[in-house]
C-alpha positions in Angstrom: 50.6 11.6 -0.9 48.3 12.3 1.9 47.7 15.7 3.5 48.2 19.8 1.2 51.9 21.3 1.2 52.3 24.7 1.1 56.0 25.0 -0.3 58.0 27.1 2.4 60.4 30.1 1.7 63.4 28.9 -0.6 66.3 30.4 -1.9 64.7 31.8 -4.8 61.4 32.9 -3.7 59.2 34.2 -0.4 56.6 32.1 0.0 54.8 31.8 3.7 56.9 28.6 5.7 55.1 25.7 6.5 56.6 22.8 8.8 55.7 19.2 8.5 56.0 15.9 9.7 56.8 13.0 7.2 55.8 9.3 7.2 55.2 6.5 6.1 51.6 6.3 4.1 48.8 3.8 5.8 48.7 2.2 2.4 50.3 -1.4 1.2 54.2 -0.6 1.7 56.4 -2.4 3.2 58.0 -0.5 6.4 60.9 -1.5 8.3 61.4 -2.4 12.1 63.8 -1.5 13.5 65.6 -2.8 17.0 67.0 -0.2 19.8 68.6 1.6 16.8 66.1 4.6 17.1 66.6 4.8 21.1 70.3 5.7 20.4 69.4 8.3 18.2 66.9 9.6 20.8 69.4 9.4 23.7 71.7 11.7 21.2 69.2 14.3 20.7 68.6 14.3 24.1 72.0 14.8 25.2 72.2 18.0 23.0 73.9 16.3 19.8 77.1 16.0 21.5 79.9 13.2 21.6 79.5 10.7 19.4 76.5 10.1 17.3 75.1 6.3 16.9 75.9 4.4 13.6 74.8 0.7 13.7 71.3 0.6 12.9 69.4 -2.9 11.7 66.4 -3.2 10.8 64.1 -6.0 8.6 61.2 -5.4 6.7 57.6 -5.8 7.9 54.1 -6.0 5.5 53.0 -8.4 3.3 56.1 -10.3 1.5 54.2 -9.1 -1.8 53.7 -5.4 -1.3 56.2 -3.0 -2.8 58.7 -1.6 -0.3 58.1 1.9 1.1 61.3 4.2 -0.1 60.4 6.7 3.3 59.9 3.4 5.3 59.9 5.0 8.9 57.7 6.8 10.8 60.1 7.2 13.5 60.2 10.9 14.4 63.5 11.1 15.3 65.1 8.8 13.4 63.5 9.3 9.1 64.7 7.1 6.5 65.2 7.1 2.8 65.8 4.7 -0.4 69.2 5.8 -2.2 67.0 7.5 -4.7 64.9 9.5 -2.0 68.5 10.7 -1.0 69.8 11.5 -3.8 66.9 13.6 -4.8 68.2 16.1 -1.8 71.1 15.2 -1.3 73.9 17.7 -1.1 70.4 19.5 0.7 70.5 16.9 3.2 74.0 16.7 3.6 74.2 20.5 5.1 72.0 19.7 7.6 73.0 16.1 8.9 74.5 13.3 7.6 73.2 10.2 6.1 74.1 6.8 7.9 73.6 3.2 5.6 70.8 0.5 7.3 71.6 -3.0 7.4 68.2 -4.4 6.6 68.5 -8.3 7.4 68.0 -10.9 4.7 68.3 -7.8 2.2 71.5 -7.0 2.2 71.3 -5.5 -1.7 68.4 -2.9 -0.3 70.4 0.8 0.0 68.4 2.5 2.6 69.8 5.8 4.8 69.0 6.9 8.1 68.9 11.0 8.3 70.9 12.0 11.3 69.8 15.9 11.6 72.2 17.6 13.1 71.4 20.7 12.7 69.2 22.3 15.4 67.4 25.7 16.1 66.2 27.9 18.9 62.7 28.4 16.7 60.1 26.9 19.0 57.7 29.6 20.6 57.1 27.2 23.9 55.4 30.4 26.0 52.6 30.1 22.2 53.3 25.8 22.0 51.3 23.0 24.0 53.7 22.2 26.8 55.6 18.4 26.4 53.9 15.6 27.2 55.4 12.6 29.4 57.2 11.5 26.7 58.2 15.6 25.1 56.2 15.7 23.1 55.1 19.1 22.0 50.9 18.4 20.1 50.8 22.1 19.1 53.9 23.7 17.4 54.3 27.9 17.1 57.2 28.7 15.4 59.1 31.8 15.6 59.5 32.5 11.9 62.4 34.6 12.1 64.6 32.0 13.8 63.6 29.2 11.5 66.4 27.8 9.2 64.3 28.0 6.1 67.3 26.9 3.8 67.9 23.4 5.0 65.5 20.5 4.2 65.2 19.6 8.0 66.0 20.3 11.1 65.1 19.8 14.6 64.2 22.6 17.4 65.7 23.0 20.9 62.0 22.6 22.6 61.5 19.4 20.9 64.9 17.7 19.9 63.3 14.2 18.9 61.6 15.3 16.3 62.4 16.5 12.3 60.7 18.7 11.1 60.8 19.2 7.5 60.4 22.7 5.8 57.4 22.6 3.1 59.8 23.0 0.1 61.7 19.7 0.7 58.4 18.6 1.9 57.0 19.4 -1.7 60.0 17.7 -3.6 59.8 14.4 -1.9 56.2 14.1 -2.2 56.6 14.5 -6.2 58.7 11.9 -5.7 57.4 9.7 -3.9 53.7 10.0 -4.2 51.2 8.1 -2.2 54.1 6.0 -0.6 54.6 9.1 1.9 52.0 11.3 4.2 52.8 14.8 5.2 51.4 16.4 9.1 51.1 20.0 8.5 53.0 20.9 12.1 53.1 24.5 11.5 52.3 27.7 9.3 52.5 31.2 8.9 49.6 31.2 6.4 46.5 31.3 9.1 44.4 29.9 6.6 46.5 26.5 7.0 44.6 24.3 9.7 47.3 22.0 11.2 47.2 18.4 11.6 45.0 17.7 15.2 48.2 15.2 16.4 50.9 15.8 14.0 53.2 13.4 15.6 50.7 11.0 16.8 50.3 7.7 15.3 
């Protein structure tokens, strides 16, 4: 696991939030490439989540042939990825806040892997406080409204920036246990000042 989580508000306890970006670690893990799959999903979020949502996505697996697969194998912004077992972990969490859509991985048919379709999106993003988009809308610095945050799902996306999860710390937290160094976390945002965030948290 690369990069400190501060666990976010939950259910059961008030804790400062803390939003993140997840991907894939720099270390020996296979990732997957996908084709056009992830510029569907993009033209979706785009289009304000309505109609109907892409659901053929193929992929095949990139690294060395001998390196263990990644089980969060995407880096993606828009478009995250987990192994049947990352899923699970969250699931009916997950489930309330998009749906989860099987990958056909070529020449690895038997491999269960799940693209995250967030559907659930929020009016949170303080864009008079936030960096404004770049050509491609992306937003570099994040200020959240905390009050309009939907701190009880494990991810969501924002109206200013609809191309991009954002995972609240606690699922954050959980997935890291998980799934160790496999996966790094980008601090995006947090209400504890003495958080720094992460310089270019969806960067490469």
């Amino acid at each position: 696991m690369t990069g400190q989580i501060l666990v976010s508000r939950s259910r059961e306890h008030e804790e400062p939030l803390s939003i993140y970006r997840l991907l894939p670690s720099m270390r020996e893990y296979r990732t997957l490439h996908f084709d056009n799959s992830p510029v569907d999903v993009m033209r979706w979020q785009l289009d304000g989540s309505t109609g109907t949502y892409p659901t053929n996505f193929t992929a095949e697996w990139g690294g060395h042939p001998r390196w263990t697969k990644s089980e969060f194998p995407n880096g993606d912004p828009s478009s995250p990825v987990l192994s049947r077992r990352g899923a699970d972990l969250l699931l009916s969490d997950l489930e309330r806040a998009g749906r989860l859509l099987p990958v056909h991985i070529e020449n690895a048919e038997a491999d269960e892997y799940l693209l995250y379709l967030v559907e659930r999106v929020a009016d949170c993003l303080d864009m008079g406080k936030s960096s404004p988009p770049d050509q491609l809308g992306r937003v570099r610095k994040s200020v959240f409204r905390a009050d309009a945050l939907p701190a009880d799902v494990p991810a969501f996306r924002s109206t200013g920036f609809p191309t991009a999860v954002c995972w609240n710390g606690w699922a954050a937290e959980r997935l890291s246990v998980l799934l160790g160094d496999q996966l790094e976390v980008r601090l995006v945002w947090s209400e504890d000042p003495g958080l720094v965030p992460h310089p270019n948290p969806w960067g490469f």
